[in-house]
Backbone as JSON Lines, residues from 0, in Angstrom:
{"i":0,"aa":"X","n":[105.26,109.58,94.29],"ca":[105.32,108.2,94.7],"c":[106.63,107.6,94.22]}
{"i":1,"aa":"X","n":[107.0,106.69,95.03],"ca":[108.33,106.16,94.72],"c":[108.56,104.83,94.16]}
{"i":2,"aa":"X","n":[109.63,104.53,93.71],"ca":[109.56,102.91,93.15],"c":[108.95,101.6,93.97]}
{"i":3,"aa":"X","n":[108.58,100.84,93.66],"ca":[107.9,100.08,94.34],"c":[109.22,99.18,94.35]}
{"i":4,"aa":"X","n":[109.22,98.33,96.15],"ca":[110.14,98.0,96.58],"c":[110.46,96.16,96.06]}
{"i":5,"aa":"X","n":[111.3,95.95,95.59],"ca":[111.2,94.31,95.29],"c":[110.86,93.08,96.7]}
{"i":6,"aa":"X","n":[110.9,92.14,96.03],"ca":[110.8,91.03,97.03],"c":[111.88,90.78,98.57]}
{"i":7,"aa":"X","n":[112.93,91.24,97.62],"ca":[114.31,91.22,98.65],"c":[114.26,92.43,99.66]}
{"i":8,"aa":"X","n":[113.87,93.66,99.11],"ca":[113.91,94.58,99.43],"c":[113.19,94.84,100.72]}
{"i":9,"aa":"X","n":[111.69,93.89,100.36],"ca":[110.61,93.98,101.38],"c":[111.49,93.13,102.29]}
{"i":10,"aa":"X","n":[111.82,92.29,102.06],"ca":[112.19,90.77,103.28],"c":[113.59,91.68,104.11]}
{"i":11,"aa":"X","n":[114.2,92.18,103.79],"ca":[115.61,92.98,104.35],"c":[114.87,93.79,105.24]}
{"i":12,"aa":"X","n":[113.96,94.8,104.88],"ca":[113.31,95.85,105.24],"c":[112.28,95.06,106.89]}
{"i":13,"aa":"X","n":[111.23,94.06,106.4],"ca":[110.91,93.56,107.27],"c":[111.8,92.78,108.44]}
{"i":14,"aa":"X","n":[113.07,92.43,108.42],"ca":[113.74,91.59,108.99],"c":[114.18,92.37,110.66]}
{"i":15,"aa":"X","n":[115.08,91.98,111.62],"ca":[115.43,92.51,112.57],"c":[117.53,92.84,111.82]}
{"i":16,"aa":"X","n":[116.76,94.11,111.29],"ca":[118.3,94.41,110.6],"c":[118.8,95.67,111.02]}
{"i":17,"aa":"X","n":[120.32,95.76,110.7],"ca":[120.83,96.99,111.08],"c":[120.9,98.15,109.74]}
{"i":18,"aa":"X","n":[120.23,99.38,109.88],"ca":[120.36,100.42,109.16],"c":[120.73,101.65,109.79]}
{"i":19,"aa":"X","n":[121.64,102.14,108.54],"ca":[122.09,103.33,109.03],"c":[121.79,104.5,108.11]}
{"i":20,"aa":"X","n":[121.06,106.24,108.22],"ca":[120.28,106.84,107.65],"c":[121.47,107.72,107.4]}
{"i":21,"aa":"X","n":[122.0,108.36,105.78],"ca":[122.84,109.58,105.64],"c":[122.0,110.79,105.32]}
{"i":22,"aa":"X","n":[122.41,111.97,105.75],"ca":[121.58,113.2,105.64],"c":[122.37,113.95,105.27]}
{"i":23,"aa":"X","n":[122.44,115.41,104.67],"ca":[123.09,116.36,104.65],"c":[123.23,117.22,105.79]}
{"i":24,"aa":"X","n":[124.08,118.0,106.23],"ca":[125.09,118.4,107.04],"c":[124.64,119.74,106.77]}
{"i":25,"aa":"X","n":[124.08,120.88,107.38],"ca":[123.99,122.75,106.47],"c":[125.32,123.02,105.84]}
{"i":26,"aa":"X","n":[126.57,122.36,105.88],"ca":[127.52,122.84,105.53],"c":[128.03,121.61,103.83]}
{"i":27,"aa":"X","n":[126.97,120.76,103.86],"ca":[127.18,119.94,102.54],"c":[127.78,118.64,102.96]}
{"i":28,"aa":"X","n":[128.43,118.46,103.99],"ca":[128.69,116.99,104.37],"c":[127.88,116.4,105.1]}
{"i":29,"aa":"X","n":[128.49,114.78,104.69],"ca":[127.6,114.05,105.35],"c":[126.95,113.49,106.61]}
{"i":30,"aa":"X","n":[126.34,113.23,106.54],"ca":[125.9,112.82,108.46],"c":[125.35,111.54,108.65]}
{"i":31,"aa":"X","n":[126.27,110.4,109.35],"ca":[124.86,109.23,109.37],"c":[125.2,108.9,110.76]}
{"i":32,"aa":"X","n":[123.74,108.31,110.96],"ca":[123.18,107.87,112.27],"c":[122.68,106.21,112.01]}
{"i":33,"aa":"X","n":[122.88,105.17,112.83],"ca":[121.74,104.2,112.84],"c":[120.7,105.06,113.23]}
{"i":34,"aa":"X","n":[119.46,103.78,112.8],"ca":[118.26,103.82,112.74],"c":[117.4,102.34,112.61]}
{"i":35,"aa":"X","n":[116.38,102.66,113.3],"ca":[115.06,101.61,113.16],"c":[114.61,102.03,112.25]}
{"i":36,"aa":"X","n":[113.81,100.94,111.56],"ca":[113.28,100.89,109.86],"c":[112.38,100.19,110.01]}
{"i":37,"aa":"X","n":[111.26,100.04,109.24],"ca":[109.97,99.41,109.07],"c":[109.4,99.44,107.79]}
{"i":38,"aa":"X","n":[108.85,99.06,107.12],"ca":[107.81,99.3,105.61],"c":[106.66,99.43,106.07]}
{"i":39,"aa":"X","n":[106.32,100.4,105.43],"ca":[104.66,100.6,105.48],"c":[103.88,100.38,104.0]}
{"i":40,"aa":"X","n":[103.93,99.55,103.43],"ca":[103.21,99.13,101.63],"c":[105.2,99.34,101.54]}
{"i":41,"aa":"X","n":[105.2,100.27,100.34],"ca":[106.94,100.71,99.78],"c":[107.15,101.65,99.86]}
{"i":42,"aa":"X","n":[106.31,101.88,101.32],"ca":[107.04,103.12,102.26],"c":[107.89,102.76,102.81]}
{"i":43,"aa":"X","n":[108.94,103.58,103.22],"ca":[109.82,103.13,104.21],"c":[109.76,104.12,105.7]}
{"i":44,"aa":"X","n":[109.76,103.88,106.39],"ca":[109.33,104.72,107.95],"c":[110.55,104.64,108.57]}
{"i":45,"aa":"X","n":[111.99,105.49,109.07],"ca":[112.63,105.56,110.25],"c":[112.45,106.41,110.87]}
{"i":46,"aa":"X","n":[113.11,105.88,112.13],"ca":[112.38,106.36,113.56],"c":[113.69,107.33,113.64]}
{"i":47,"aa":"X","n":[113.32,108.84,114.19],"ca":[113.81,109.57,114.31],"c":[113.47,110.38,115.65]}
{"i":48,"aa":"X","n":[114.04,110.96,116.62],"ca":[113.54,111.66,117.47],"c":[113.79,113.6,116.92]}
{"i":49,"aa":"X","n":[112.48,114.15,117.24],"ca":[112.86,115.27,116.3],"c":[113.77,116.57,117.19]}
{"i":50,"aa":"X","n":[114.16,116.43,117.98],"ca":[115.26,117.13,118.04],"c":[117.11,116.96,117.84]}
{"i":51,"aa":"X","n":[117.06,115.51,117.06],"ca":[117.91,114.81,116.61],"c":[118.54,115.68,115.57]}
{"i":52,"aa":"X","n":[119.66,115.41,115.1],"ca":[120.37,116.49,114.23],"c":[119.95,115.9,113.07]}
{"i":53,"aa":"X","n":[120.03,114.83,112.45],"ca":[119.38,114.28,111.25],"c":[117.9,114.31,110.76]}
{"i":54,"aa":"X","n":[116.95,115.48,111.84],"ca":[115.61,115.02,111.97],"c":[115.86,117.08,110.77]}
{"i":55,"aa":"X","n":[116.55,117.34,112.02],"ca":[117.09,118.9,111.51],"c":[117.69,119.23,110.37]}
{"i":56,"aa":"X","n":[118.7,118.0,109.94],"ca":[119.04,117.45,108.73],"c":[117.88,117.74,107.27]}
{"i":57,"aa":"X","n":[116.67,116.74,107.94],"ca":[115.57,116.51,107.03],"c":[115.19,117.67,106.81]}
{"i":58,"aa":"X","n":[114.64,118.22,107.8],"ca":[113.35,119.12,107.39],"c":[114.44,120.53,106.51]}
{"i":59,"aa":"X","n":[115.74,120.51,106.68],"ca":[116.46,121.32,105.37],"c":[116.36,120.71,104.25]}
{"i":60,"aa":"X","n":[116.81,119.93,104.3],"ca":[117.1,118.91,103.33],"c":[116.81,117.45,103.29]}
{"i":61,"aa":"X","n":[115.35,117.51,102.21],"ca":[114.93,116.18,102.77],"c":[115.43,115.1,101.9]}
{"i":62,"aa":"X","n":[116.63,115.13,101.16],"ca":[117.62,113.79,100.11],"c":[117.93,112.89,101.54]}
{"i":63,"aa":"X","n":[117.88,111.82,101.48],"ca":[118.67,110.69,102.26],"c":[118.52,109.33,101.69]}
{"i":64,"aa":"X","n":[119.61,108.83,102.46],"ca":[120.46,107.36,101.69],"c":[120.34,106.21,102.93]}
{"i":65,"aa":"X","n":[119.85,105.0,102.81],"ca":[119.94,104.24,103.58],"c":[120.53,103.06,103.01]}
{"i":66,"aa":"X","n":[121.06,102.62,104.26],"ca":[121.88,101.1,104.03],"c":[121.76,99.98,105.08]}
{"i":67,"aa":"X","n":[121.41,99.2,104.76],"ca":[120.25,98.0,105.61],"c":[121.33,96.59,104.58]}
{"i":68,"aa":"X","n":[121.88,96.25,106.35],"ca":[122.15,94.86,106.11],"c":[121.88,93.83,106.68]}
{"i":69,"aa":"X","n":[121.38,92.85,105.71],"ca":[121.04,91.68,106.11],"c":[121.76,90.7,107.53]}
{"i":70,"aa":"X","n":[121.29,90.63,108.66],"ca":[122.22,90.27,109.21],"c":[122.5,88.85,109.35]}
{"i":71,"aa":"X","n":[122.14,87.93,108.59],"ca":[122.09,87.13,108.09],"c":[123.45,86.43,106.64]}
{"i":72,"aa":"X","n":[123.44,87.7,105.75],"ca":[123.89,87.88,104.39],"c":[124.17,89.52,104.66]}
{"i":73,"aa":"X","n":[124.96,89.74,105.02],"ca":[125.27,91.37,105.25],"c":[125.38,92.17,103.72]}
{"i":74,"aa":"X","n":[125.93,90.99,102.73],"ca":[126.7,91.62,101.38],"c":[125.81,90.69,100.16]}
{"i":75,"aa":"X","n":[125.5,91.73,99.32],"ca":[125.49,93.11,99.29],"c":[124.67,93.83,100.13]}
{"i":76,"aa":"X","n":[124.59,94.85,101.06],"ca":[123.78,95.9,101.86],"c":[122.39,95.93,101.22]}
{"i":77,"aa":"X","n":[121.42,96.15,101.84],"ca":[120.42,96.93,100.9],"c":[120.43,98.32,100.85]}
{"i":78,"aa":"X","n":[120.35,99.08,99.54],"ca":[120.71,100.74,99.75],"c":[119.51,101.14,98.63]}
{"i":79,"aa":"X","n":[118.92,102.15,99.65],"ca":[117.9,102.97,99.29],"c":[118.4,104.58,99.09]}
{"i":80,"aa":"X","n":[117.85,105.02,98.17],"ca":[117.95,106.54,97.94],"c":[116.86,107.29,97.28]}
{"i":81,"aa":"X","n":[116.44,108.55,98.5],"ca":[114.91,109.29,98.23],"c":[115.2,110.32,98.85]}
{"i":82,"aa":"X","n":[113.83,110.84,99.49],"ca":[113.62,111.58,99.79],"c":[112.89,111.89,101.07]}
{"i":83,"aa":"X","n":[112.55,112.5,102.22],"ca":[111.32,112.42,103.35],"c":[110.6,113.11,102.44]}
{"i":84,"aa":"X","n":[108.9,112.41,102.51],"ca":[107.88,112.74,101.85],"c":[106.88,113.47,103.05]}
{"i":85,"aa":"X","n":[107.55,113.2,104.72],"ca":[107.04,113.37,105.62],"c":[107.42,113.38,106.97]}
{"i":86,"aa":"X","n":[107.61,114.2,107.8],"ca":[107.69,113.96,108.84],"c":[106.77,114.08,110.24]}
{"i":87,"aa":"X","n":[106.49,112.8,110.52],"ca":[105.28,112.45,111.18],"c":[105.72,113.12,112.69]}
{"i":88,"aa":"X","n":[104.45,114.04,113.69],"ca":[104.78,114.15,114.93],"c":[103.42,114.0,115.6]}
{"i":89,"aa":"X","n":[103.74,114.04,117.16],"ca":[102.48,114.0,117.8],"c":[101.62,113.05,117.93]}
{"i":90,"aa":"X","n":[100.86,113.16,117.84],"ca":[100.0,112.14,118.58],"c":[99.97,111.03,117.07]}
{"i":91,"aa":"X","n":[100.15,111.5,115.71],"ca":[100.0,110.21,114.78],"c":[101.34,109.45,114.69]}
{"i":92,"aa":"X","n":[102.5,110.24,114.92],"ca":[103.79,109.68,115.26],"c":[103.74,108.37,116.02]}
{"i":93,"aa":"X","n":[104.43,107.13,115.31],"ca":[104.88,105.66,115.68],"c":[106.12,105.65,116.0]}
{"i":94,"aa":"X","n":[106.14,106.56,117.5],"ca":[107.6,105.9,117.76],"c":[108.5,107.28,116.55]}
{"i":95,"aa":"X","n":[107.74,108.42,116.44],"ca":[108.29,109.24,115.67],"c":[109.23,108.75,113.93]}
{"i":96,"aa":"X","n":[108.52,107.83,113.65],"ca":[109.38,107.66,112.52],"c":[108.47,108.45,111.56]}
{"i":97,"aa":"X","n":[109.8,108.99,110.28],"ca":[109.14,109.64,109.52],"c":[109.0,108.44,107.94]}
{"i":98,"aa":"X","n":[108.8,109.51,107.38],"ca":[108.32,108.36,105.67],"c":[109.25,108.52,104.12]}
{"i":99,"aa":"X","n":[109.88,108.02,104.18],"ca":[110.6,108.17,102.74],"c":[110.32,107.18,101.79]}
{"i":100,"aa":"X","n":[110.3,108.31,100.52],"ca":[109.68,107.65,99.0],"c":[111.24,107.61,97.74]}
């Protein structure tokens, strides 16, 4: 289980904001993509399609870094760093997002 998310954190997270997801690369560099974001409790859920290179990313290597700005107050970003605890498919899949803690 992961840190539980603050007040700001939730309100950024809930908002109509722009995030962008970094993954590892098989070769050690980095990779980022936007992404849709959602909270589920101080889960965090992005939407990924799984033949996406960052989805391929995950399931090697599931470390990733997100950065969610307020579009409102862009600065400071909100920046998260975990792990996928999950990657959701099929019929329980929302829009294919997976779950990071």
């Amino acid at each position: 289980m992961g840190v539980p998310l603050s007040d700001g954190a939730r309100r950024i997270l809930d908002g109509k904001n722009f995030a962008h997801v970094a993954t590892i690369m098989k070769d050690g560099s980095p990779q980022v993509s936007p992404v849709w974001v959602y909270r589920h409790g101080d889960n965090v859920m992005i939407s990924t399609g799984v033949a996406r290179q960052k989805t391929r990313n995950l399931k090697r290597d599931p470390r990733v870094a997100l950065s969610i700005a307020d579009v409102d107050n862009p600065f400071p970003p909100l920046q998260i760093r975990g792990r996928v605890v999950e990657i959701i498919t099929g019929e329980p899949a929302v829009e294919g997002f997976v779950e990071v803690t």
